[in-house]
TILO-499131 format. One line per field, with one value per residue: residue number from 1; x, y negated, z of N, C-alpha, C in turn; residue in one letter. Coordinates in Angstrom, 2 decimals, always signed. Example, Ala and Ser with C-alpha at 12.3 -4.5 7.8 and 13.67 -1.06 7.14 Angstrom:
TILO-499131
seq = (1, 2) $
n.c1 = (+13.19, +12.85) $
n.c2 = (+5.69, +2.25) $
n.c3 = (+7.80, +7.08) $
ca.c1 = (+12.30, +13.67) $
ca.c2 = (+4.50, +1.06) $
ca.c3 = (+7.80, +7.14) $
c.c1 = (+13.20, +12.90) $
c.c2 = (+3.30, -0.03) $
c.c3 = (+7.80, +7.87) $
type = (A, S) $
end
This chain:
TILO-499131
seq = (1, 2, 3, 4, 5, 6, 7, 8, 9, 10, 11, 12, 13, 14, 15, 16, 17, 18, 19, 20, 21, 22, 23, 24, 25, 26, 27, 28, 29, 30, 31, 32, 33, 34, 35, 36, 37, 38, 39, 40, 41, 42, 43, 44, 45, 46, 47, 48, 49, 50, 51, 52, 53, 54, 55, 56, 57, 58, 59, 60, 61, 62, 63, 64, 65, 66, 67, 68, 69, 70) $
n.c1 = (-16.40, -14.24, -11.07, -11.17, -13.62, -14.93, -13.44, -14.42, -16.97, -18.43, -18.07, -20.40, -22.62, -21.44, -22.21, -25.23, -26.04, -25.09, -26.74, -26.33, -23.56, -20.25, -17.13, -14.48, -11.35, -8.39, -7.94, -8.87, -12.02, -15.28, -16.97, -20.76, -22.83, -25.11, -28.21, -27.77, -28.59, -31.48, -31.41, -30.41, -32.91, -34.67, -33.49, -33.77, -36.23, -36.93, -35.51, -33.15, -29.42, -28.09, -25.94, -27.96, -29.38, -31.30, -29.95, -32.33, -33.44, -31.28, -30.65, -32.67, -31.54, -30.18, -28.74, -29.36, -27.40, -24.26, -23.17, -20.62, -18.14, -15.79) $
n.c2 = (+94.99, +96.22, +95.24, +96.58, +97.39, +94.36, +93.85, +95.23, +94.09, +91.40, +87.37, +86.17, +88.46, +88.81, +86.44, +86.63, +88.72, +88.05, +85.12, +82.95, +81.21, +82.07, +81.38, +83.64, +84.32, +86.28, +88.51, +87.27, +87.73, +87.17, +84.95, +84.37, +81.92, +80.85, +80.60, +79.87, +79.29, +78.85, +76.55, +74.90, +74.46, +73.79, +71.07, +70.20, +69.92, +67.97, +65.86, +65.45, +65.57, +67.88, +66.96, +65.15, +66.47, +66.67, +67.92, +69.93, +70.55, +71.68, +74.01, +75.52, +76.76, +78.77, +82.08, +84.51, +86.37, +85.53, +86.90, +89.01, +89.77, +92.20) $
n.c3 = (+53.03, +50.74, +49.28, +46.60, +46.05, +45.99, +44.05, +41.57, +41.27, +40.08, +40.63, +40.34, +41.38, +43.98, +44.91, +44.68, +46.10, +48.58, +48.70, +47.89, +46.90, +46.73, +47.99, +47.40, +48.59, +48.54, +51.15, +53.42, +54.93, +53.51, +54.92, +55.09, +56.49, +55.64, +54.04, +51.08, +48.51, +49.43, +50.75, +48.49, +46.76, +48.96, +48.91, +46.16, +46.03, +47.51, +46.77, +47.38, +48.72, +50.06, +51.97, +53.02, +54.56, +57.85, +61.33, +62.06, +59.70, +58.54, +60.40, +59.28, +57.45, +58.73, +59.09, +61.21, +62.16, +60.76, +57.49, +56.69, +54.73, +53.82) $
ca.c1 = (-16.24, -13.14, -10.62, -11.65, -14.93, -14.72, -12.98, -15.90, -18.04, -18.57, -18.46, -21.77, -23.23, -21.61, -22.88, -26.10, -25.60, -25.58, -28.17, -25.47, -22.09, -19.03, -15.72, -13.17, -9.88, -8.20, -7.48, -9.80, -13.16, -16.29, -18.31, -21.76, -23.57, -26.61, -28.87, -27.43, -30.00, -33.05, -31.11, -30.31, -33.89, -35.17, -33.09, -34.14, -37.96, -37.10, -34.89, -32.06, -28.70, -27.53, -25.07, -28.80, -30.21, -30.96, -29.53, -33.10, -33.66, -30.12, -30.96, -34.09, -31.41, -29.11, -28.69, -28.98, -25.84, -23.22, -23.10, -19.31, -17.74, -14.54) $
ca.c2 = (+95.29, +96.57, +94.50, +96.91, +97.09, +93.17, +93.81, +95.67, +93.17, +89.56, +86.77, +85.87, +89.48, +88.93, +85.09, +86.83, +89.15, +86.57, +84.71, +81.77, +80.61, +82.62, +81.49, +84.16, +85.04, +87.77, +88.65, +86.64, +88.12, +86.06, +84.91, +83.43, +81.37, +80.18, +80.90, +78.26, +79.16, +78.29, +75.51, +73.83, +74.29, +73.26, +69.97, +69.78, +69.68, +66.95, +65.15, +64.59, +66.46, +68.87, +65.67, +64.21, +67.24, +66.68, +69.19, +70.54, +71.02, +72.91, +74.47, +76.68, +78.15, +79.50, +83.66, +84.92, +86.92, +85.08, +87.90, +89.12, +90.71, +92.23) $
ca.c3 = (+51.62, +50.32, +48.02, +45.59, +46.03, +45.27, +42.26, +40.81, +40.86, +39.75, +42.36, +40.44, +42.01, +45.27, +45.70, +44.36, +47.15, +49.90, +48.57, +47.42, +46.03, +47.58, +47.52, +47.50, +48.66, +48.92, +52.33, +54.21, +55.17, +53.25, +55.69, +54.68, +57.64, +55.52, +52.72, +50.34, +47.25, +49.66, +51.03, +47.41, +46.15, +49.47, +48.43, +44.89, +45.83, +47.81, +45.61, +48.72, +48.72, +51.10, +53.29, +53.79, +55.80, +59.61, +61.51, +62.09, +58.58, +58.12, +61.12, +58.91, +56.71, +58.84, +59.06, +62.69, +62.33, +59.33, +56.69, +56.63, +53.88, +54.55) $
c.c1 = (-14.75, -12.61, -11.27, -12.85, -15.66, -14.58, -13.72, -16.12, -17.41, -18.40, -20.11, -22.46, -23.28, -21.91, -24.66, -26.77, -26.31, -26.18, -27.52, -25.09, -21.62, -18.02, -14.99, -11.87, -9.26, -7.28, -7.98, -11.15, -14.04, -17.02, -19.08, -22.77, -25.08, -26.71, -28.73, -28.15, -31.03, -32.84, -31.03, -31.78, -34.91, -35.08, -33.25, -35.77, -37.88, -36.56, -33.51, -30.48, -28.51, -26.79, -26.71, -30.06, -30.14, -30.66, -30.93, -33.31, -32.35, -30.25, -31.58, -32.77, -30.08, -28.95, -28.63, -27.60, -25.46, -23.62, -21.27, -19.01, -16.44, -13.72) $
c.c2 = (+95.24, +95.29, +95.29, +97.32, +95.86, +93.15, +94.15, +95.28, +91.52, +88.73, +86.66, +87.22, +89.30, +87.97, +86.21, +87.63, +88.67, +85.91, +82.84, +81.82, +81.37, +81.95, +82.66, +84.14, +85.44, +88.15, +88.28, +87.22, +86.87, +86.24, +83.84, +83.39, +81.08, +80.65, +79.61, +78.09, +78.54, +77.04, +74.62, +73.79, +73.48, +71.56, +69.24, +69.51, +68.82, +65.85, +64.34, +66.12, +67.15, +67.98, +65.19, +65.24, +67.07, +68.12, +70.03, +71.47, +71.93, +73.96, +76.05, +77.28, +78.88, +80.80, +83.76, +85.82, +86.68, +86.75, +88.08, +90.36, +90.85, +92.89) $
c.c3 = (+51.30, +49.20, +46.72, +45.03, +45.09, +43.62, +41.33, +40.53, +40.63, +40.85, +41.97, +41.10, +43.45, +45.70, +45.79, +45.89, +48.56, +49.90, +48.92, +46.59, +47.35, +47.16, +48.39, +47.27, +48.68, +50.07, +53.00, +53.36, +54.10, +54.50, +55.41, +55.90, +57.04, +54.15, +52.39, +49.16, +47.75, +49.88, +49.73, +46.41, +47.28, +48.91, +47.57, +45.27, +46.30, +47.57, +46.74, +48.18, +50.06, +52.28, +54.11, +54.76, +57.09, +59.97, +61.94, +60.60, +58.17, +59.01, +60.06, +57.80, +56.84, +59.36, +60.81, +62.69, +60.52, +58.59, +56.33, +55.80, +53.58, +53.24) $
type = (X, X, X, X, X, X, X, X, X, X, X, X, X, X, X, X, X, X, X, X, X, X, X, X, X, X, X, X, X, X, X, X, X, X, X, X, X, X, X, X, X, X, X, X, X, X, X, X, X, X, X, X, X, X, X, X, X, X, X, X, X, X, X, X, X, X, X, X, X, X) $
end
């Protein structure tokens, strides 16, 4: 994805996007490793934060190939 592509849009579209929160930079690629929406509702149903996931459980929400947006 183009800088100006970016610029278009919202970050809220392009977290929306990725199926998170993005932070952008400009010049560096985003790359998103994990679904961080399923991950912070997974968290909320179980009333733990995100530090208190085993790595099994972070394991389930991570993308087989990162999502990179250039």
């Amino acid at each position: 994805m183009s800088d100006n592509k970016i610029s278009e849009q919202t970050l809220d579209d392009i977290a929306h996007e990725a199926g998170g929160y993005v932070d952008y930079v400009p010049g560096r690629p985003l790359i998103v490793e994990a679904d961080y929406r399923a991950m912070s509702r997974y968290c909320i149903e179980r009333g733990i934060t995100s530090d208190e996931l085993t790595e099994e459980e972070y394991k389930m929400f991570l993308y087989d190939e990162p999502l990179i947006y250039k």
